[in-house]
C-alpha positions in Angstrom: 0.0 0.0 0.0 1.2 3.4 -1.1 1.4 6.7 0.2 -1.6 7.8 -2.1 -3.5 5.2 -0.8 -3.0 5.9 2.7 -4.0 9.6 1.7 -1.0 11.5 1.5 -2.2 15.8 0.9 -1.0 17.8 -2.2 2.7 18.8 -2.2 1.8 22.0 -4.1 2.4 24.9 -1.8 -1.0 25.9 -0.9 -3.3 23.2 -1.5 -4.7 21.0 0.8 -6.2 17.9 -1.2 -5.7 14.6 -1.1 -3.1 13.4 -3.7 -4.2 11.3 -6.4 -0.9 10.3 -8.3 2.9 10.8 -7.6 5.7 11.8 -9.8 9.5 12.4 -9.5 10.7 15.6 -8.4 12.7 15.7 -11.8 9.6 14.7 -14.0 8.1 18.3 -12.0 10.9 20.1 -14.2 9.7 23.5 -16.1 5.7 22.6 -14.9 5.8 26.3 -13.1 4.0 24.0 -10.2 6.0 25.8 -6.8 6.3 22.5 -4.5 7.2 22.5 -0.7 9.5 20.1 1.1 12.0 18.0 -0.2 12.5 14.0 -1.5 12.3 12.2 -4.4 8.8 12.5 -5.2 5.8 14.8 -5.6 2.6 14.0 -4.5 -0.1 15.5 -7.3 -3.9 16.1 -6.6 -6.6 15.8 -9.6 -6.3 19.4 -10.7 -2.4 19.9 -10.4 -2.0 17.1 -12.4 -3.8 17.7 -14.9 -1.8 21.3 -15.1 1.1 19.4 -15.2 0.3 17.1 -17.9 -0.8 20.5 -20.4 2.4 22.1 -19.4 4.7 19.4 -20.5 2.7 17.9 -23.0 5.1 19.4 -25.8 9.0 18.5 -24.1 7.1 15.0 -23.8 5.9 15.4 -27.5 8.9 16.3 -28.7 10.6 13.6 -26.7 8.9 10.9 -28.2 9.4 11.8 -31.8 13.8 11.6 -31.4 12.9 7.7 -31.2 
């Protein structure tokens, strides 16, 4: 059992819902997301992850097409 299963809050600065999927800090990148604390991963709500899926929708875009 996860941390998101045990209901871990948002690591956005600011927001205090429960997180529904995590990422690495590095995957966080150029989002513009501001994130408190400090570790290897990010715990994401609904709606901060859906922002960070439209802000790095290109680089991942853009990613995939160098295969």
């Amino acid at each position: 059992m996860g941390k998101v299963d045990k209901g871990v809050p948002c690591s956005v600065s600011g927001c205090s819902n429960k997180a529904l999927r995590s990422i690495s800090r590095s995957e966080l990148g150029g989002s513009g997301l501001s994130v408190g604390g400090d570790g290897r991963r990010v715990y994401l709500c609904h709606d901060h992850y859906k922002e960070w899926k439209k802000a790095t929708r290109k680089s991942k875009d853009l990613e995939r097409s160098r295969w």
